[in-house]
C-alpha positions in Angstrom: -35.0 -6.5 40.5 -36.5 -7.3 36.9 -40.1 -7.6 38.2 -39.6 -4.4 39.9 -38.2 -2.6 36.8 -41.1 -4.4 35.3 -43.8 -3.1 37.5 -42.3 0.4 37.6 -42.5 0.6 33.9 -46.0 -0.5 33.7 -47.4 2.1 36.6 -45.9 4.6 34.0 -47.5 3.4 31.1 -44.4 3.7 29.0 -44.8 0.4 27.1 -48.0 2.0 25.5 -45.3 4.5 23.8 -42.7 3.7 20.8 -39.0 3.5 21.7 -38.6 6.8 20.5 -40.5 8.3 23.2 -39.5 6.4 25.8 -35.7 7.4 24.9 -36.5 11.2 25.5 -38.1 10.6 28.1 -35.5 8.8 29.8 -32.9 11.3 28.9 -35.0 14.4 30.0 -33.0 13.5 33.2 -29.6 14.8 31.7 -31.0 17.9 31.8 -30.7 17.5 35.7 -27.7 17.2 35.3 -26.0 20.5 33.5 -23.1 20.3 36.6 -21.5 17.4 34.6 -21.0 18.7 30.9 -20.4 22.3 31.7 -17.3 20.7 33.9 -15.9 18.8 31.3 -16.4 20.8 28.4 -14.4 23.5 30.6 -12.0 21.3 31.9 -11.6 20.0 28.2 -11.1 23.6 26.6 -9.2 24.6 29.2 -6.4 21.6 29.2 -6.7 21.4 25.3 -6.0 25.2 25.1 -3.1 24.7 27.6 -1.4 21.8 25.7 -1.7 23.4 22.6 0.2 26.6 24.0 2.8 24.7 25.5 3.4 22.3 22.5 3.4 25.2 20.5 5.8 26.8 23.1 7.9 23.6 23.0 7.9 22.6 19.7 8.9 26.7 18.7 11.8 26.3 20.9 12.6 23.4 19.3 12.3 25.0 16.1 15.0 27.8 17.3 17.6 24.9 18.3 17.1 23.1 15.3 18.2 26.3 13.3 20.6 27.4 15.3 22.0 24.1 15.1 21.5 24.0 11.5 23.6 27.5 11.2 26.7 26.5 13.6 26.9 23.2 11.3 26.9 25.1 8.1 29.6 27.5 9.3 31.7 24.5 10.3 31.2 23.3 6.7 31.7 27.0 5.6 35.5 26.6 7.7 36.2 23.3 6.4 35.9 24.3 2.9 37.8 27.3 3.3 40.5 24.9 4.7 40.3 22.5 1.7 40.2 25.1 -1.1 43.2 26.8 0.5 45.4 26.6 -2.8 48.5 25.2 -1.1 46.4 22.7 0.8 44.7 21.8 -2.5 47.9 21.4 -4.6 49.5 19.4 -1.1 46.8 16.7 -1.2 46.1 16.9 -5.0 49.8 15.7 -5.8 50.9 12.4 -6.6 52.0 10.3 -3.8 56.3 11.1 -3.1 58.4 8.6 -4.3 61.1 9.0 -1.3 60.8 9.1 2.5 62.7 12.9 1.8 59.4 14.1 0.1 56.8 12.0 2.3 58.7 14.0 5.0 58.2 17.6 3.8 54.4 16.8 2.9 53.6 15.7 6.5 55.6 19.1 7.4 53.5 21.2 4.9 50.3 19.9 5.5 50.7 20.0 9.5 52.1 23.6 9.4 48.8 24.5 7.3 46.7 23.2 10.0 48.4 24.5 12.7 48.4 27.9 11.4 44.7 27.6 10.5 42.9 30.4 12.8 41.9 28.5 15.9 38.0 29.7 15.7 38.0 29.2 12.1 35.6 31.3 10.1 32.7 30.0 12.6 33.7 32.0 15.8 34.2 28.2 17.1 37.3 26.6 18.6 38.2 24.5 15.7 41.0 21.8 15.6 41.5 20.6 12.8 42.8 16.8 12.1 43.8 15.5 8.1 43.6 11.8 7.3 45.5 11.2 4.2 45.6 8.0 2.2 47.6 5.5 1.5 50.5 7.1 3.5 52.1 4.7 6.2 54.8 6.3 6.5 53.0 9.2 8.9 53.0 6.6 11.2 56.9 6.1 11.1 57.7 9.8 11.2 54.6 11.2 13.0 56.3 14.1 14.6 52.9 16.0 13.7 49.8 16.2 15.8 47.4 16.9 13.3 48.0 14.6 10.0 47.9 11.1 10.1 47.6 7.9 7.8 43.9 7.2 7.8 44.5 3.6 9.0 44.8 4.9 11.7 40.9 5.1 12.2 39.5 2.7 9.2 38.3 0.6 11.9 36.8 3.2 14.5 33.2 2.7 14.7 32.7 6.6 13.9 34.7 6.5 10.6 32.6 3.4 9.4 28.9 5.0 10.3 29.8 8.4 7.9 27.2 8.0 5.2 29.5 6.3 2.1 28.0 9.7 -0.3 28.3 12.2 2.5 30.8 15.4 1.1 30.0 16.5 5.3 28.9 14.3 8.2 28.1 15.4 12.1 30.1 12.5 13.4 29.0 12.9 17.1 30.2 13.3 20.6 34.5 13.1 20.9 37.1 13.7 23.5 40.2 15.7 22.7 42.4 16.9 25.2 40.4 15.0 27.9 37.7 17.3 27.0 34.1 16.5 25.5 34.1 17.9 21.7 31.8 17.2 18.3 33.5 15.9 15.9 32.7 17.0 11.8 34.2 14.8 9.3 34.4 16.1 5.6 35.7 13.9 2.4 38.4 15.2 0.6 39.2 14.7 -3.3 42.0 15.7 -5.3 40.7 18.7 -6.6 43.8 19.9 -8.5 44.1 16.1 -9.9 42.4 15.2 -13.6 41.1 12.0 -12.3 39.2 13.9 -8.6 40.6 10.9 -6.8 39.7 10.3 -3.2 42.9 11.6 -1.1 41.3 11.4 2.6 39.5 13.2 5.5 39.4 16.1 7.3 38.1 16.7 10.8 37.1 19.1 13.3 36.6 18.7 17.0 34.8 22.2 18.5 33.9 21.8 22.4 30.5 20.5 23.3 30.6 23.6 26.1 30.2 26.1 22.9 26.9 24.4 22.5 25.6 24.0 26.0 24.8 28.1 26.4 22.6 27.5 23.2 20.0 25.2 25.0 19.9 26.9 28.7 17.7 29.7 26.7 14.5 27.4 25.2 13.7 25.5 28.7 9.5 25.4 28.6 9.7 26.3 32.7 12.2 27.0 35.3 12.2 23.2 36.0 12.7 22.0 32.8 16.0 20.5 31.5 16.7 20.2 27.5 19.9 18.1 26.2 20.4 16.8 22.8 20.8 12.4 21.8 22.8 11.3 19.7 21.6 7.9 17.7 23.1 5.8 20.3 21.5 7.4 23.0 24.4 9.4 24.2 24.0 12.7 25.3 25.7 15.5 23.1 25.0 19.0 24.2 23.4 19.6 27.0 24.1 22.9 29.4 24.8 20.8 32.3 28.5 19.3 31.7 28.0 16.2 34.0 25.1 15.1 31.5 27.5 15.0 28.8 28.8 11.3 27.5 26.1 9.9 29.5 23.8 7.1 27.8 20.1 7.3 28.6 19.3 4.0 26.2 18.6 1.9 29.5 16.3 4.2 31.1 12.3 3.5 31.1 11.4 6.5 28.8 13.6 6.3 26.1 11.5 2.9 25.2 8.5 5.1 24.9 10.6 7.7 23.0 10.6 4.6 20.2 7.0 3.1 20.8 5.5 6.7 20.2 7.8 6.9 17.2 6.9 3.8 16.0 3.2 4.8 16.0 3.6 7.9 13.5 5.4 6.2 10.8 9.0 5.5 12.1 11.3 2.0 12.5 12.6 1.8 15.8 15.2 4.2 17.7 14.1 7.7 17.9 17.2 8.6 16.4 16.9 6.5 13.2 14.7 8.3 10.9 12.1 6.5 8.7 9.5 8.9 7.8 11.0 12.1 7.7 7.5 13.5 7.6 7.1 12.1 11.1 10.1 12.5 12.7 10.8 16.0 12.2 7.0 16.9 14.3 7.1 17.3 17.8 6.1 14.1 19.8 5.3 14.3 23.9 4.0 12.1 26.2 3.5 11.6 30.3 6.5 9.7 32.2 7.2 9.6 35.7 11.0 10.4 36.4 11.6 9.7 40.7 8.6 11.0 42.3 8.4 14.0 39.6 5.7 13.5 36.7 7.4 14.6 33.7 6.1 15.9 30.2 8.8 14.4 28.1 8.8 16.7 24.3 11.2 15.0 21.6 12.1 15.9 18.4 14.6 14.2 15.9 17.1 15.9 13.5 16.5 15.9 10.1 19.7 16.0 8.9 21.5 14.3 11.6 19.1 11.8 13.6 19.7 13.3 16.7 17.4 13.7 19.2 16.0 17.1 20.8 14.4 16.0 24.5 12.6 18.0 26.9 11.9 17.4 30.7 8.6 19.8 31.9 7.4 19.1 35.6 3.6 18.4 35.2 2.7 20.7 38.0 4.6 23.9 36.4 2.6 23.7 33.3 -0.8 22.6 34.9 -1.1 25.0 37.5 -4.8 25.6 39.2 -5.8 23.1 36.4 -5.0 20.0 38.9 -7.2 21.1 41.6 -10.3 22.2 39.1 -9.7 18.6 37.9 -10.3 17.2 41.7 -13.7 18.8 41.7 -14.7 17.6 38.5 -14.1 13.8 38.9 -16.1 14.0 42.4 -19.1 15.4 40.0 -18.3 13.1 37.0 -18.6 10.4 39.6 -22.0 11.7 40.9 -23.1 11.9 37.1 -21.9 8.4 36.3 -24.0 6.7 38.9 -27.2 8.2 38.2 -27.0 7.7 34.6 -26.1 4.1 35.4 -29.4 3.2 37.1 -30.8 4.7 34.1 -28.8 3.2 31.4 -30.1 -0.1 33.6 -34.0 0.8 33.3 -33.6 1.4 29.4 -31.6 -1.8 28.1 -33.7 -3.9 30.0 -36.2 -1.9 28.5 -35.2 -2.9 24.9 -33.5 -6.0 25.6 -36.4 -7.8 26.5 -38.4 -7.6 22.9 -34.8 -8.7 21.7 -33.9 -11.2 23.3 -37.3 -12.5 22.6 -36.1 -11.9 18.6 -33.1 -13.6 19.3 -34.8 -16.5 20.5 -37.6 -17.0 17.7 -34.2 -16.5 15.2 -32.5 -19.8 17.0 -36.0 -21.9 16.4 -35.7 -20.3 12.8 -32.1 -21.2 12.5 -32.8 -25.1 13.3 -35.6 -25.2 10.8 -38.5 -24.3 12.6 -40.6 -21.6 11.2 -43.9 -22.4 12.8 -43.7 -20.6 16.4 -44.0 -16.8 15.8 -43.1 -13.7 18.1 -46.0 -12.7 20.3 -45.7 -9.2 21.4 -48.5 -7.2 22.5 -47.1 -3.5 23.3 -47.7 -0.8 20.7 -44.5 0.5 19.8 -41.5 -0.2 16.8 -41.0 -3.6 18.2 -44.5 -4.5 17.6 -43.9 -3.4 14.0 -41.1 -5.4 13.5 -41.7 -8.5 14.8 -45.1 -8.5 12.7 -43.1 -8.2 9.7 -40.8 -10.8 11.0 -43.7 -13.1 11.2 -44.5 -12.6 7.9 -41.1 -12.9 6.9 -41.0 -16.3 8.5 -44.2 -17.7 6.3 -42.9 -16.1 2.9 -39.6 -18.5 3.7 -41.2 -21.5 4.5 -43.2 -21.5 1.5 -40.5 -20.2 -0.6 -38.5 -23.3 1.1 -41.0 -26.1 -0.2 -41.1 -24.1 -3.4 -37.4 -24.8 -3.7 -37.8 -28.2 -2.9 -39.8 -29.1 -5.9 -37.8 -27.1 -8.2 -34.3 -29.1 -7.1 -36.4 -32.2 -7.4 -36.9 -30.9 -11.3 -33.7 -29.6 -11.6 -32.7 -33.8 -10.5 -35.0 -34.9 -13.3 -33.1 -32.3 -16.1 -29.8 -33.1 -15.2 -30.8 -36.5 -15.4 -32.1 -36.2 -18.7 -28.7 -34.1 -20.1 -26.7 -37.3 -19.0 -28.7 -39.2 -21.5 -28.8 -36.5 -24.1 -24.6 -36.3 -24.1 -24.9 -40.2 -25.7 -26.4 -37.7 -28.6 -22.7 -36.8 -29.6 -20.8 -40.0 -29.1 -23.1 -41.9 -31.7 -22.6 -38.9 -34.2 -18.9 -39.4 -33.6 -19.1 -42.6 -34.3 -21.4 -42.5 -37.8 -19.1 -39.6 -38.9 -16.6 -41.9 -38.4 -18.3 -45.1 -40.2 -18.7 -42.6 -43.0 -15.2 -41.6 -43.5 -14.0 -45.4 -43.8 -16.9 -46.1 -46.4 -15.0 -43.1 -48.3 -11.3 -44.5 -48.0 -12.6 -48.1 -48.8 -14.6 -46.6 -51.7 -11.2 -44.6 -53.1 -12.8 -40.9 -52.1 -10.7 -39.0 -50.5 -12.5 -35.5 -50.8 -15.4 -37.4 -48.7 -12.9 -38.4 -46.4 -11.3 -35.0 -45.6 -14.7 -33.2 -45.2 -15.9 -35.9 -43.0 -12.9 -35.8 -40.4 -13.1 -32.1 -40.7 -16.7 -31.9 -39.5 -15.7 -34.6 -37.1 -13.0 -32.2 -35.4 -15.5 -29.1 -35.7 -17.7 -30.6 -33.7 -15.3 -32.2 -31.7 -13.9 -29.5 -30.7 -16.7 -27.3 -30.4 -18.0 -29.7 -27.2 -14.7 -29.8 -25.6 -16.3 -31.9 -23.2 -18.9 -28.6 -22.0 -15.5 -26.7 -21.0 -16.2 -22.6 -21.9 -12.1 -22.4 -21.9 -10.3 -24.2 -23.8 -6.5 -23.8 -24.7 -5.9 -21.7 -27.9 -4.4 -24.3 -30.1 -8.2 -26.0 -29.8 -10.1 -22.6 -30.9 -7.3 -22.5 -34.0 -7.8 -26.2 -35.0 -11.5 -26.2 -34.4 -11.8 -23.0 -36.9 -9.2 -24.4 -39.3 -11.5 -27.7 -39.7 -14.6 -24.8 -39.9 -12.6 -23.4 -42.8 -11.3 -26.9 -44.6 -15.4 -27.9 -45.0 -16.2 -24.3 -46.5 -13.2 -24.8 -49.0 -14.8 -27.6 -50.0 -18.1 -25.4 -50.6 -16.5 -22.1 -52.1 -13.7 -24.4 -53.9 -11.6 -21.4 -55.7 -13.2 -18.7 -54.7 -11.7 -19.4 -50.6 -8.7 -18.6 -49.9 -7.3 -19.2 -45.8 -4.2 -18.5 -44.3 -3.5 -19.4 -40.9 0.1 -17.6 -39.7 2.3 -19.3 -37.9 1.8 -19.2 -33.7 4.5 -19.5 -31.0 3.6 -23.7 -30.1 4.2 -22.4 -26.2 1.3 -20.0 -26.9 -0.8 -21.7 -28.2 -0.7 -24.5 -26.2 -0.7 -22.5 -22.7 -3.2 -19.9 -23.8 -6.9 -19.9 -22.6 -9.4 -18.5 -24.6 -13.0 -18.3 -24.6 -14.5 -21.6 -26.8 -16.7 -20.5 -30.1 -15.3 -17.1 -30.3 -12.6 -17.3 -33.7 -15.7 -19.3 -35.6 -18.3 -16.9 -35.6 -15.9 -13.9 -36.7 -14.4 -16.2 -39.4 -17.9 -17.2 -40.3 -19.2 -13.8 -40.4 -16.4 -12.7 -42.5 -17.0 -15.5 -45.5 -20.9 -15.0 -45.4 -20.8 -10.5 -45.6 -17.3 -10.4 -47.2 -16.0 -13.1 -49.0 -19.1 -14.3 -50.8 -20.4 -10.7 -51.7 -17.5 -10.2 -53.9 -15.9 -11.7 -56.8 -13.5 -13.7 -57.4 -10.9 -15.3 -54.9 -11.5 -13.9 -51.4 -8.8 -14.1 -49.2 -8.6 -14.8 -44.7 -6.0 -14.1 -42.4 -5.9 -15.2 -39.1 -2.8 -13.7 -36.9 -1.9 -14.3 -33.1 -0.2 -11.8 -31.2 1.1 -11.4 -27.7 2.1 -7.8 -26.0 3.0 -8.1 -22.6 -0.6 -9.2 -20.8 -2.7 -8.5 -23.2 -3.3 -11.6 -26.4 -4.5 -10.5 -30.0 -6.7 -12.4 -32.5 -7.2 -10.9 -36.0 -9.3 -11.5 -38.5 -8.5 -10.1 -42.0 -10.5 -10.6 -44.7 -10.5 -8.7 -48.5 -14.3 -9.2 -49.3 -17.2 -6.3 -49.8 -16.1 -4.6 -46.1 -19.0 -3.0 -43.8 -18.7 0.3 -41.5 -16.4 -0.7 -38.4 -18.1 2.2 -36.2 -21.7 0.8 -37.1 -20.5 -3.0 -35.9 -18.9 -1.9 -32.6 -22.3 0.3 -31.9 -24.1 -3.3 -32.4 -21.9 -5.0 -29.9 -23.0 -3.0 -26.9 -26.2 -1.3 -28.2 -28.6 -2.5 -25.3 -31.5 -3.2 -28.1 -29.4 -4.2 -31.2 -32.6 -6.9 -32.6 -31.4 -9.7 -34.3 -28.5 -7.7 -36.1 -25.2 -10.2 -35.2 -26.5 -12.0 -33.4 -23.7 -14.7 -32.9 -21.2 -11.6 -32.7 -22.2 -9.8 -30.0 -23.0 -13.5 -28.3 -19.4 -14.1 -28.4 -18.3 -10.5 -27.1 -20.6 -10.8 -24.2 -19.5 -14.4 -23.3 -15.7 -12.5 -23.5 -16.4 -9.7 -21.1 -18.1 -12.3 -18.6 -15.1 -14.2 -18.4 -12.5 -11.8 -18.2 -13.9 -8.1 -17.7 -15.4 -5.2 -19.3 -11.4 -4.4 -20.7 -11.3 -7.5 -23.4 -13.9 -8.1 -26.2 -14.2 -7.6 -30.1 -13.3 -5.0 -31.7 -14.1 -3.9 -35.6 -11.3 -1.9 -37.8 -10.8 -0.9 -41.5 -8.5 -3.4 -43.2 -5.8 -1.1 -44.0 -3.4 -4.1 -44.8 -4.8 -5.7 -47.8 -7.0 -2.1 -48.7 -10.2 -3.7 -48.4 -12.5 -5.5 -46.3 -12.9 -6.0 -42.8 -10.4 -6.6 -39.7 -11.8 -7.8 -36.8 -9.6 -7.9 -33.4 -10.3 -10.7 -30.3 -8.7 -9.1 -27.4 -8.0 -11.7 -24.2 -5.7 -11.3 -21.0 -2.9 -13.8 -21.1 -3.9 -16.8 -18.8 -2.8 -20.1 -18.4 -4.9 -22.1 -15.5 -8.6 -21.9 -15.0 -7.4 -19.7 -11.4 -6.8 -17.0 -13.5 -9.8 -16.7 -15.4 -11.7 -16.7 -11.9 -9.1 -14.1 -10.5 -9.8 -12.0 -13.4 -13.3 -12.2 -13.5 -13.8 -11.5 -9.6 -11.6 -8.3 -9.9 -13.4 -7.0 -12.7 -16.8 -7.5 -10.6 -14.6 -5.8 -7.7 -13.8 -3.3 -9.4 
C-alpha cells in the first residue's frame, strides 16, 4: 500500500511542490462534495432553531408556573398574616401563660373558635385549614377537645417541623395528608407581638389541597403528549394534574440521577432540589432519556425559593417532526462523505508523516548524544527548509557543547582556587585575634575594643557566603561598624540602637550588607558635614507582613526625591553606588514591592531618614517563595 501511495504521488509530481500546495490540492476534492456541508449546516440550523423554540417554549412555561406559584404562596402568607394580626388572636397568644387549668381551658376554647370561624378559603380563594401549635402548653393534650390547636410537642420530632429553615417567618413545608386527602402544608412562626420581650409563642399552619394546584400545570404541557408535575426535595411528587402521581417518589428511577449529574455540571451540589448556585439552578436544564419504549425530552427547573423541582416529559417525535427522516438521509450522505475523505486524509499524513518521522528519528540519535548523522532530504518543499536548518542547528550544538566543556573544566579550576582563597579570612581572624591579646596583656583596652569590633564586622559581614542572614546578625554587625567609627569621630558620634523584640530579631531574615551602607552613608554626607555632636537612630518595626528598618540621622540632610530618583535611574554613574547596590540586591530577593526608601527627618527636624522595607520571613523557603511569585507575577 505505502509503495503504491508512493508511486502515485511521484507520477503526480507533487513532491516537487511545498506542503502548502499539496494541501489545496488535496482538498480541491471537498469541493466534490457540496452534498455533505449543505446537509449538515441545514440539519444543524434547522434542529438548533427547533431546540431553541422549544426551550424557549419550555422554559416560558416554566416561567408562568414559577409565578403563579410564587403568587398562590404569597397569598397564603397574605391569609396567614391576616390570621396572626387578628387583634384577639394577637392578644390570645401574646399573653402570659394561665396559671390554672380554668384559664388554660378558655384559651384552647378562644383560640380554636378563632380558627374555626376563620373563612374557609381564606383571603387566597384557597381551601385553607388552619392548625395553631402553641408552646409550652401540655395541658392541650389533656383537654384536647379542639381540632385545630395543639401543644407543639406534638410535632417537635416530625421530620417536616425539623427541616423549616431555623430564620424562616414563612416556609412551604411540602406534600401532607388531612382528611385522607393529599394537601400542602405552610408553616408560619408566630411571636408575641402584643408582648415587650416578642417571645416565640408557636406555629401556625395551613393545609390547602394539592387538587387546587393540579388545574395550574394541565395548561403549560410543551405537546399533547407531555406530562408536567412538580418535586419536592425528597423526590416526592407535589402537584401534578394527574391525582394518582401524587405522593409518589421518583428518587429510584434512572432519570432523576441525571436530573443531579446535569446539575452538578452547572455549578450545583447534588439533588436537583438542593440549591447551590442559585444562578444555576433557577435556568432551565434538558436532556435525552428513554422512559419504556418512548424517547423522552426531560426539561427541569428548580425553585428558587423552595428547592422544588419543575419536570417536564416531551415525546421526541412530537417535537422533531419531519426532522427525523431528513436526519436518515443525511447520515447515508455523511457516511458517503466520510469514506472518501478517509482515503484522502490517508494519502496526505503519509504524505507528511514520512519527512517526520524521518525528524523524529535524527532527534532520538540527537537525544543519545549523537550529532554527526544529519537528515537527508531531497524534495523541494518546507520540509527541505527545515531540516537544513536543523542540520545546522545540530553543528552550532555540538560545538557549543565542547565549548561548554572547557568552560566547566575552568569553572573546576576557579572554584578550586576560591577554596583556597577562603583560608584568606580565617588567618585574619586569627591575627585580629593575636592583636587583641597583645592589647589586654599590654593594659589597653581601647585597642582591645576596636580590635574585637573589627573582628565581629568582618565576621559577620562573611556569614559564612550566606546573602540572608537573621536580623540580630545585620544589627550586631552594624553596631560593631558603629563602635570602630566612635572610636574615629570620638565626641562628635553619637548612636542609638532602640530596643528590638529578641523573637524578631532572632527569626527575621534580612538581606546581609544592607543596614551598613545606609548607616555609613549617613556619618560620611550627614554627620561629618556638620558640627558638633551628630546623632543615629536605628528603629525596627513590624506591621503585619511587612518589616521596617530606619535610619535617622541629624547631620547636613540631602533632597529625599533626588536619592530615590538615583536608586532606579537606569544610568545613575557612580552617584551611590553602594546604595542602590543594596536596594537592587533587596528587590532580587524579595520583589519589586520591598527596597529603600529616602524621607525628610521630621523627628529630630533635620537630616535624613532612610527606610529598609522587607517581607516578614523566617526560613530560607520563604525568601524563594517570595521571589518566584514576584518573577510570576
Amino acid at each position: 500500500m505505502k509503495k503504491y501511495y508512493d508511486s502515485l504521488s511521484k507520477a503526480l509530481f507533487l513532491y516537487n511542490f511545498s506542503i502548502r500546495s499539496r494541501l489545496i490540492l488535496y482538498f480541491l476534492f471537498l469541493v466534490l462534495l457540496p452534498t455533505t456541508i449543505i446537509s449538515v449546516t441545514i440539519y444543524n440550523k434547522s434542529a438548533g432553531i427547533i431546540t431553541r423554540n422549544m426551550n424557549t417554549s419550555i422554559e416560558n412555561n416554566f416561567n408562568l408556573v414559577q409565578d403563579n406559584l410564587a403568587r398562590r404562596f404569597e397569598a397564603i402568607n397574605q391569609s396567614m398574616t391576616a390570621l396572626y394580626l387578628n387583634s384577639e388572636f394577637a392578644d390570645l397568644i401574646s399573653s402570659n401563660r394561665p396559671a390554672d387549668s380554668t384559664g388554660i381551658i378558655n384559651e384552647l376554647a378562644a383560640l380554636s373558635k378563632i380558627l374555626e370561624d376563620f373563612p374557609a378559603n381564606g383571603t387566597s380563594g384557597n381551601s385553607f385549614v388552619p392548625m395553631l401549635y402553641m408552646l409550652n402548653r401540655p395541658e392541650y393534650t389533656q383537654y384536647n377537645f379542639s381540632r385545630r390547636v395543639f401543644n407543639i410537642d406534638l410535632i417537635t420530632l416530625k421530620p417536616w417541623y425539623l427541616s423549616i429553615p431555623a430564620k424562616a417567618d414563612f416556609a412551604v413545608v411540602g406534600l401532607s395528608s388531612l382528611d385522607s386527602r393529599f394537601t400542602l402544608k405552610f408553616a408560619k412562626r408566630l411571636f408575641g407581638i402584643r408582648h415587650v420581650q416578642l417571645p416565640y409563642v408557636g406555629l401556625l399552619t395551613a393545609d390547602i389541597p394539592v387538587a387546587e394546584f393540579g388545574t395550574l400545570l394541565e395548561h403549560y404541557k410543551p405537546t399533547p403528549g407531555s406530562k408536567v408535575y412538580i418535586a419536592d426535595r425528597a423526590g416526592t411528587i407535589a402537584i401534578s394534574p394527574e391525582p394518582t402521581l401524587i405522593g409518589q417518589n421518583i428518587a429510584a428511577q434512572d432519570y432523576y440521577s441525571k436530573l443531579s449529574l446535569a446539575t452538578d455540571l452547572t455549578g450545583s451540589t447534588g439533588n436537583p432540589g438542593n440549591p447551590g448556585n442559585p444562578q444555576h439552578l433557577s435556568a432551565l436544564h434538558s436532556f435525552r432519556h428513554s422512559i419504556g419504549s418512548e424517547e423522552m425530552l426531560v426539561s427541569y427547573k428548580t425553585l428558587e425559593n423552595t428547592g422544588w423541582t419543575i419536570l417536564s416529559f416531551s415525546p421526541v417525535r412530537e417535537l422533531n417532526g419531519e426532522l427525523v427522516s431528513f436526519r436518515r438521509v443525511m447520515y447515508v450522505v455523511i457516511v458517503i462523505c466520510m469514506l472518501v475523505s478517509f482515503l484522502m486524509a490517508l494519502l496526505l499524513s503519509e504524505n507528511i508523516s514520512a519527512p517526520i518521522r524521518k525528524f523524529i528519528q535524527s532527534m532520538s540519535h540527537a537525544e543519545s548524544g549523537n550529532f554527526n548523522i544529519p537528515i537527508r532530504y531531497r524534495r523541494k518543499d518546507e520540509f527541505s527548509y527545515l531540516f537544513n536548518r536543523y542540520n545546522k542547528l545540530l553543528q552550532q550544538i555540538k560545538a557549543l557543547i565542547d565549548k561548554l566543556y572547557v568552560t566547566e573544566l575552568r569553572k573546576k579550576e576557579a572554584e578550586l582556587q576560591m577554596l583556597q582563597a577562603q583560608i584568606n579570612p580565617h588567618f585574619l581572624y586569627n591575627t585580629l585575634d593575636s592583636i587583641n591579646w597583645i592589647a589586654i596583656n599590654h593594659d589597653i583596652p581601647e585597642i582591645s575594643s576596636m580590635v574585637t569590633s573589627l573582628s565581629d564586622f568582618f565576621r559577620y559581614s562573611l556569614s559564612k557566603g550566606r546573602n540572608i542572614i537573621p536580623l540580630r546578625d545585620e544589627l550586631r554587625q552594624v553596631e560593631s561598624y558603629l563602635q570602630i567609627q566612635q572610636f574615629r569621630f570620638q565626641d562628635r558620634l553619637h548612636y542609638e540602637l532602640e530596643e528590638t523584640d529578641p523573637a524578631l530579631a532572632e527569626e527575621c531574615l534580612v538581606v546581609k550588607l544592607s543596614l551598613q551602607p545606609l548607616v555609613e552613608n549617613a556619618l560620611i554626607h550627614g554627620i561629618q558635614q556638620r558640627r558638633g555632636t551628630g546623632t543615629i537612630r536605628i528603629r525596627v518595626e513590624q506591621t503585619q507582613e511587612l518589616l521596617s528598618i530606619s535610619v535617622f540621622d541629624d547631620g547636613a540632610g540631602a533632597d529625599p526625591a533626588r536619592l530615590n530618583q538615583l536608586l532606579t535611574d537606569p544610568q545613575p554613574g557612580n552617584q551611590s553606588y553602594g546604595i542602590r547596590n543594596v536596594h537592587m540586591r533587596i528587590r532580587q530577593f524579595f520583589g519589586e514591592s520591598y527596597g529603600i526608601r529616602y524621607y525628610d527627618n521630621t523627628e529630630d527636624g533635620c537630616g535624613l531618614l532612610a527606610v529598609i522595607r522587607f517581607p516578614v520571613v523566617t526560613t530560607w523557603n520563604e525568601v524563594s517563595e517570595d521571589v518566584n511569585d514576584d518573577r510570576s507575577g
